[in-house]
Structure formats: structure tokens, C-alpha cells
FITOR-14854 format. One record per residue (C-alpha): residue number from 0; residue in three letters; chain; x, y, z. Coordinates in nm, 3 decimals, always signed. Layout:
N
<tikol i="NUM" aa="ALA" ch="A" u="X" v="Y" w="Z"/>
...
***
This chain:
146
<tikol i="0" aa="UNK" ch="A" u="+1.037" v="-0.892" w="+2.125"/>
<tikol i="1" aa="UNK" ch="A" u="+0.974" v="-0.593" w="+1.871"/>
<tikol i="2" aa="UNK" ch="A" u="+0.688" v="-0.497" w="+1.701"/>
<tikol i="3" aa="UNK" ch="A" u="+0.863" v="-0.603" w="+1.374"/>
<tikol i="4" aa="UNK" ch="A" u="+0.807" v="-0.925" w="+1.225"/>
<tikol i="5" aa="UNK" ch="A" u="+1.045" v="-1.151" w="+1.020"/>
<tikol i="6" aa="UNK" ch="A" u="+0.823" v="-1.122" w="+0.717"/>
<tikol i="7" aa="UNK" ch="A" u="+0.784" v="-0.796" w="+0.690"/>
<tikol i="8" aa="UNK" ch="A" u="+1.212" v="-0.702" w="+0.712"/>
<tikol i="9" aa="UNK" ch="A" u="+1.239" v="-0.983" w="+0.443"/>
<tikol i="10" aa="UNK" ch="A" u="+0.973" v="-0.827" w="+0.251"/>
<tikol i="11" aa="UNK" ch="A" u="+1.133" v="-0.466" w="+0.315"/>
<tikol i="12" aa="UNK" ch="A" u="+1.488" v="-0.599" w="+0.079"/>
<tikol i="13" aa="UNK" ch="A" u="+1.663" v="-0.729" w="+0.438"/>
<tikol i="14" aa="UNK" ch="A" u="+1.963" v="-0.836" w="+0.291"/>
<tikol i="15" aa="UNK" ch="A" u="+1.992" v="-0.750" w="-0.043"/>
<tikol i="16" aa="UNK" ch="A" u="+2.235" v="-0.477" w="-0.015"/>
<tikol i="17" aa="UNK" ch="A" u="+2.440" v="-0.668" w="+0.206"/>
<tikol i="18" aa="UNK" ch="A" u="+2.407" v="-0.958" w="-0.065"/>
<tikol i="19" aa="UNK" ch="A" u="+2.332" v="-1.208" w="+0.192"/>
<tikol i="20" aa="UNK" ch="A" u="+2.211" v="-1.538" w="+0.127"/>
<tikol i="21" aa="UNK" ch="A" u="+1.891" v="-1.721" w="+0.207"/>
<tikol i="22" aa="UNK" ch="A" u="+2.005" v="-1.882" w="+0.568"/>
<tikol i="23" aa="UNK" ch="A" u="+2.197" v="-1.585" w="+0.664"/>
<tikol i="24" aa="UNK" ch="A" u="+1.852" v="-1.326" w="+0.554"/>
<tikol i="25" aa="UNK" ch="A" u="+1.683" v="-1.576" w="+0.801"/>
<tikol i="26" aa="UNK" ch="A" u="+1.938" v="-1.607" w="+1.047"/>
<tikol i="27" aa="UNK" ch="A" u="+2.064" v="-1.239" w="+1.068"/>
<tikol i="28" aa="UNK" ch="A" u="+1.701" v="-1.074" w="+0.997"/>
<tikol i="29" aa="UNK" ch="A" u="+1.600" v="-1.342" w="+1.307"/>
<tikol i="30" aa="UNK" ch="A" u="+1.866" v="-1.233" w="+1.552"/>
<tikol i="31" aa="UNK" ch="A" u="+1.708" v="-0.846" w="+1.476"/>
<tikol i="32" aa="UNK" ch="A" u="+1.399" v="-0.903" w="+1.520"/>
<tikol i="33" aa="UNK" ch="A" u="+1.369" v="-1.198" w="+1.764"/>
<tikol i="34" aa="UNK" ch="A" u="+1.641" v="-1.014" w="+2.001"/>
<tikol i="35" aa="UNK" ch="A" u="+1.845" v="-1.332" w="+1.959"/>
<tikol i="36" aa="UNK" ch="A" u="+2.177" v="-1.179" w="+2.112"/>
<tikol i="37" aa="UNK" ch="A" u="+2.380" v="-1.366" w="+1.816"/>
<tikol i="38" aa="UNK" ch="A" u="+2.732" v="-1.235" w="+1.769"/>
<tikol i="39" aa="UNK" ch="A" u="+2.883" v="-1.159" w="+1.427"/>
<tikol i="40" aa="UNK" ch="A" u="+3.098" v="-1.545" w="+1.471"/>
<tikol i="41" aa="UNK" ch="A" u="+2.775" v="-1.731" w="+1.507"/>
<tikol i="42" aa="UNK" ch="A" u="+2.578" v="-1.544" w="+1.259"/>
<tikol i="43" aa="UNK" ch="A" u="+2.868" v="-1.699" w="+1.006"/>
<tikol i="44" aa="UNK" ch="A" u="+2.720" v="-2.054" w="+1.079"/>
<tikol i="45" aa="UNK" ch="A" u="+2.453" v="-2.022" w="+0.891"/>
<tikol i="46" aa="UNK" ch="A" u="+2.681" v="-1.910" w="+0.576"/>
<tikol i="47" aa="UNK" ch="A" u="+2.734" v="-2.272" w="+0.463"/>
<tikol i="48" aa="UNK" ch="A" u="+2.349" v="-2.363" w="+0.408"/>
<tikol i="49" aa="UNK" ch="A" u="+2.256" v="-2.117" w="+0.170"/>
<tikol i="50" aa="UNK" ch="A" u="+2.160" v="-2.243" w="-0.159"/>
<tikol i="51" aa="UNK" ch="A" u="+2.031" v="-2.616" w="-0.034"/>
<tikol i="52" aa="UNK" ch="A" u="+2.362" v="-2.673" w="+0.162"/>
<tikol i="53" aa="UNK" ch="A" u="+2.549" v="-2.559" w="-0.150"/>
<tikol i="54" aa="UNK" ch="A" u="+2.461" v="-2.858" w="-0.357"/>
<tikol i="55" aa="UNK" ch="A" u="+2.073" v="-2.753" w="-0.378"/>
<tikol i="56" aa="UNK" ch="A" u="+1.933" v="-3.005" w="-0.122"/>
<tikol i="57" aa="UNK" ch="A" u="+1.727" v="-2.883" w="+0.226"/>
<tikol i="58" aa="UNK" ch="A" u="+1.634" v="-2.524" w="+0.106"/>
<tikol i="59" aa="UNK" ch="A" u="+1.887" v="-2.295" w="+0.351"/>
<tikol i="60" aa="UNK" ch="A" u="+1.541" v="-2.094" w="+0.458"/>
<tikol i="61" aa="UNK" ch="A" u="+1.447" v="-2.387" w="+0.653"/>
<tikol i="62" aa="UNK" ch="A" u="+1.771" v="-2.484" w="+0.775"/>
<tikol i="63" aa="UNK" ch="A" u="+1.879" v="-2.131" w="+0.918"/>
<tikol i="64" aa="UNK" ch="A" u="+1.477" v="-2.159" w="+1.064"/>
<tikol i="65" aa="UNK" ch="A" u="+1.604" v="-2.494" w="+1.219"/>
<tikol i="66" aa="UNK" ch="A" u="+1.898" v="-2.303" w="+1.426"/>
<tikol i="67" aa="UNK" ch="A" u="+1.641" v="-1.995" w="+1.532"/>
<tikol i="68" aa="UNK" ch="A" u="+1.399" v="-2.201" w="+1.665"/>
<tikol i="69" aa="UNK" ch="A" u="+1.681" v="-2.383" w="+1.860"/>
<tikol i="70" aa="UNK" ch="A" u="+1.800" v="-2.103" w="+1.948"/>
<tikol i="71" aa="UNK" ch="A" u="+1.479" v="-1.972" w="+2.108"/>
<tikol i="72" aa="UNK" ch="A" u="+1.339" v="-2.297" w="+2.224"/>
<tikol i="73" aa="UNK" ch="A" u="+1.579" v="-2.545" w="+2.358"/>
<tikol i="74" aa="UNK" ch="A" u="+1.721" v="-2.469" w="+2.715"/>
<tikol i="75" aa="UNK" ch="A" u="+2.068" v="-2.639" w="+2.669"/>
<tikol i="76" aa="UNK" ch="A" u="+2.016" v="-2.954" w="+2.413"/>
<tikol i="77" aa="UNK" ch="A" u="+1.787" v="-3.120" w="+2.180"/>
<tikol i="78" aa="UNK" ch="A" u="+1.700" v="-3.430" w="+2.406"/>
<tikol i="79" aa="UNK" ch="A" u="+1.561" v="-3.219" w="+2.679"/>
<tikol i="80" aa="UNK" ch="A" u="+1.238" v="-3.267" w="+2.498"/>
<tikol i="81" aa="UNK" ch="A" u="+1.054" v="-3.365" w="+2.209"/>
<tikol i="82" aa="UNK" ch="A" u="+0.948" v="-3.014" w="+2.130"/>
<tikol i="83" aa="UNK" ch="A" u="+1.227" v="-2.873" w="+1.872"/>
<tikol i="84" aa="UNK" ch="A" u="+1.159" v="-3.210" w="+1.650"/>
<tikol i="85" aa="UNK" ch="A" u="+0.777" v="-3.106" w="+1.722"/>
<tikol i="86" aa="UNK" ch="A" u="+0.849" v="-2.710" w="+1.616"/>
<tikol i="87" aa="UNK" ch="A" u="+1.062" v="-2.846" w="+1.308"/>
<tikol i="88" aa="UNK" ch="A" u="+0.818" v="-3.081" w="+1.153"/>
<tikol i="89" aa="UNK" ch="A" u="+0.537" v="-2.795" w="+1.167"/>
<tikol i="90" aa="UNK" ch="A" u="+0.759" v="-2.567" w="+0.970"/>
<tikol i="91" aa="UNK" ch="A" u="+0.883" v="-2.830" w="+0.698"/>
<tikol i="92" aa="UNK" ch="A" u="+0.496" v="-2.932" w="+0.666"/>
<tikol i="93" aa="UNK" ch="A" u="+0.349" v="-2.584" w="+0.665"/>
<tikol i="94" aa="UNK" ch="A" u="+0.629" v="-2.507" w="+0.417"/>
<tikol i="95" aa="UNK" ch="A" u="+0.587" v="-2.762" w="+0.176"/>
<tikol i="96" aa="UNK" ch="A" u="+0.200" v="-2.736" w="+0.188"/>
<tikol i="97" aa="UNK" ch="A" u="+0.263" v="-2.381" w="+0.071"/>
<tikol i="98" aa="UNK" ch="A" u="+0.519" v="-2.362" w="-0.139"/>
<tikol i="99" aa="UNK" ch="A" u="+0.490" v="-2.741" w="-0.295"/>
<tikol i="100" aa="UNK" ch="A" u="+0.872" v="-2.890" w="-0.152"/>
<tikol i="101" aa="UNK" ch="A" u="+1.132" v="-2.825" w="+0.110"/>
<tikol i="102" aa="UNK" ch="A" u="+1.430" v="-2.856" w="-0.132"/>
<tikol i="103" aa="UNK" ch="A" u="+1.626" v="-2.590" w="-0.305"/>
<tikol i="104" aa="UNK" ch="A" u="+1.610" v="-2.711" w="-0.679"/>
<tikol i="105" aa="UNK" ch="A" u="+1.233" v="-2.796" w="-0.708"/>
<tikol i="106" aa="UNK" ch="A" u="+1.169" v="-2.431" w="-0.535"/>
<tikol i="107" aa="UNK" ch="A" u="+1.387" v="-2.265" w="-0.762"/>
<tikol i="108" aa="UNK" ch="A" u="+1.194" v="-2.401" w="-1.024"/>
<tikol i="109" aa="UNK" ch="A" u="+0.883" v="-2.308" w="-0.923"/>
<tikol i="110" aa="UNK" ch="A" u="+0.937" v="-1.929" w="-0.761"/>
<tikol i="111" aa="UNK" ch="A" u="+1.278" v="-1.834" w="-0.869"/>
<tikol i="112" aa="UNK" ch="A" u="+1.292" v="-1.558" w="-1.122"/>
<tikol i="113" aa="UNK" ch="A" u="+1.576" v="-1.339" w="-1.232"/>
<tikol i="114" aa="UNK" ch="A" u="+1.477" v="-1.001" w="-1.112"/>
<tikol i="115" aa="UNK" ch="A" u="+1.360" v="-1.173" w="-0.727"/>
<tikol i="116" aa="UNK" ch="A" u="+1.582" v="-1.426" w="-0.744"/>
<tikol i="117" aa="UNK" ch="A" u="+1.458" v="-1.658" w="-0.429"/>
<tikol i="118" aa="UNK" ch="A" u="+1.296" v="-1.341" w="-0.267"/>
<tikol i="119" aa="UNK" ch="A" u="+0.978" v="-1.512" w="-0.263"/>
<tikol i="120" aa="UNK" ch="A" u="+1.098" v="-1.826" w="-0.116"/>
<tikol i="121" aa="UNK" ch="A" u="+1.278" v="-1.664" w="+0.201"/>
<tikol i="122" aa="UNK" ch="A" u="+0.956" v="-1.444" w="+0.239"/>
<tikol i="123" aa="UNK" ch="A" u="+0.756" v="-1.783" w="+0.350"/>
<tikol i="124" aa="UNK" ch="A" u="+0.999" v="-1.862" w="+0.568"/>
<tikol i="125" aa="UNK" ch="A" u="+0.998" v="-1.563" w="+0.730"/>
<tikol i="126" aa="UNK" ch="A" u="+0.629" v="-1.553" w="+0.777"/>
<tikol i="127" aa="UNK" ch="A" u="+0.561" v="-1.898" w="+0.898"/>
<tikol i="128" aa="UNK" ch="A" u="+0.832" v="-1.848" w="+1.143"/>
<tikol i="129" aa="UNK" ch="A" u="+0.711" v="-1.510" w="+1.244"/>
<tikol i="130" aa="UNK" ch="A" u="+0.362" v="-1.761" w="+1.282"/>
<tikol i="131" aa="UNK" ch="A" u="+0.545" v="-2.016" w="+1.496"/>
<tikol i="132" aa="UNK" ch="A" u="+0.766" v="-1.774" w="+1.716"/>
<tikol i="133" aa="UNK" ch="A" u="+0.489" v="-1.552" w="+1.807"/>
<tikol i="134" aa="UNK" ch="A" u="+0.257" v="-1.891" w="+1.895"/>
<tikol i="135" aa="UNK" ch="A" u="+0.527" v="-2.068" w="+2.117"/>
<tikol i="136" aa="UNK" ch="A" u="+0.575" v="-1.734" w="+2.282"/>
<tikol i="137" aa="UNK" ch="A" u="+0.276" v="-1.659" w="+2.386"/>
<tikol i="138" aa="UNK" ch="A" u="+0.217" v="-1.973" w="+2.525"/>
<tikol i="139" aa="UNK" ch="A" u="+0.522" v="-1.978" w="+2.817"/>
<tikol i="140" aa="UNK" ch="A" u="+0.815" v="-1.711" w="+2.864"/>
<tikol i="141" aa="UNK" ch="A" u="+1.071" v="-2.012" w="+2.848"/>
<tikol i="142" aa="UNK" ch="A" u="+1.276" v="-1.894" w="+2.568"/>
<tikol i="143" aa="UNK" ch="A" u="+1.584" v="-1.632" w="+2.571"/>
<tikol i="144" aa="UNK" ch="A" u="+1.549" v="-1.294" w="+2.581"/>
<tikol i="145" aa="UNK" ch="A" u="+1.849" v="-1.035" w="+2.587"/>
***
């Protein structure tokens, strides 16, 4: 894994330039930093959750988190084990506990602003997946690695 952390390239304008939205900043600025080996065609799924799945529901953040923790924890499916349902509910509590919902239109309303836009929103993400990746890693080497 590199020294880098989610966070901090979300932090740096990850992005921006590239006008990305919130699931692909995660997704994308994940497969950098995590080493996820994602090609260009599966970095595209994520392009449909962005803004709450389009119609401002599950924030996109937490979604595109959803598909890099599957990504890095689950061997070949979800039923292996309890443990993605496990990793998921941490991040969906720890994210609501800090930022007060896990749905795009309440967290617009409470950190959007014009000149960040959701800047501040994907920034938590980032972090408390940084937080949850770095944990689970350090406990076992069973996750993928290019």
C-alpha cells in the first residue's frame, strides 16, 4: 500500500480538475492509493451513484466506499462471511455519527456550499475509510494486492 492516504488526495483537489463526482473521487482516488488494480471499465461503475444514486438518496461517498471495501475484503462473494456487512455498518455508523446522516439531500444541506460544493462530505469518507482500510489490514494480509 502507499504512504498516501485517501484523505489526504481528496483533501489535495483529487478530482476536481477531472470534474469527477463523489463515488468516482472515492472510487478512482481508492484504486490509487489502495493499489486496487481497477481498470478504466470498472472505474465507470461507480459513475451512476454520484449524487445519492442520482435522485439524492444513499450519499455516492458511501456507496463507491461499499464497492472498495468489497473490493479489498471479500475473496470471491459476499456470503463467504459476515465481515463486508460487518465493515459496511461501521462506515454508515461512523459516518452518520460525524456528519449527522448517510443521505445525499440532508448532507447537502448541512456541508454543501457553493465554492466546496460536497468537498467536505467526500473528505469524511475518505478518512474513515483510510481508518478502516489501514485497521483490517493490519490485522491479516487477506486482501488483494497488485
Amino acid at each position: 500500500m502507499s504512504d498516501h492516504k485517501l484523505g489526504d488526495l481528496l483533501r489535495d483537489g483529487f478530482g476536481i480538475e477531472e470534474d469527477l463526482n463523489c463515488a468516482e473521487k472515492i472510487l478512482y482516488g481508492a484504486n490509487r492509493v489502495y493499489q486496487l488494480g481497477l481498470e478504466r471499465d470498472a472505474l465507470k461503475l461507480s459513475a451512476g451513484f454520484g449524487g445519492g444514486m442520482g435522485i439524492e438518496d444513499k450519499c455516492g461517498v458511501l456507496t463507491a466506499s461499499i464497492m472498495v471495501l468489497g473490493n479489498l475484503f471479500v475473496q470471491e462473494r459476499a456470503h463467504e462471511s459476515g465481515k463486508i456487512k460487518e465493515l459496511v455498518r461501521e462506515l454508515f455508523s461512523s459516518y452518520a455519527e460525524q456528519m449527522g446522516d448517510i443521505d445525499c439531500a440532508p448532507l447537502k444541506e448541512r456541508h454543501y456550499s457553493e465554492d466546496q460544493k460536497c468537498q467536505s462530505i467526500i473528505i469524511k469518507a475518505g478518512e474513515l475509510l483510510d481508518e478502516i482500510v489501514t485497521r483490517e489490514r493490519s490485522k491479516n494480509n487477506n486482501f488483494n494486492q497488485e
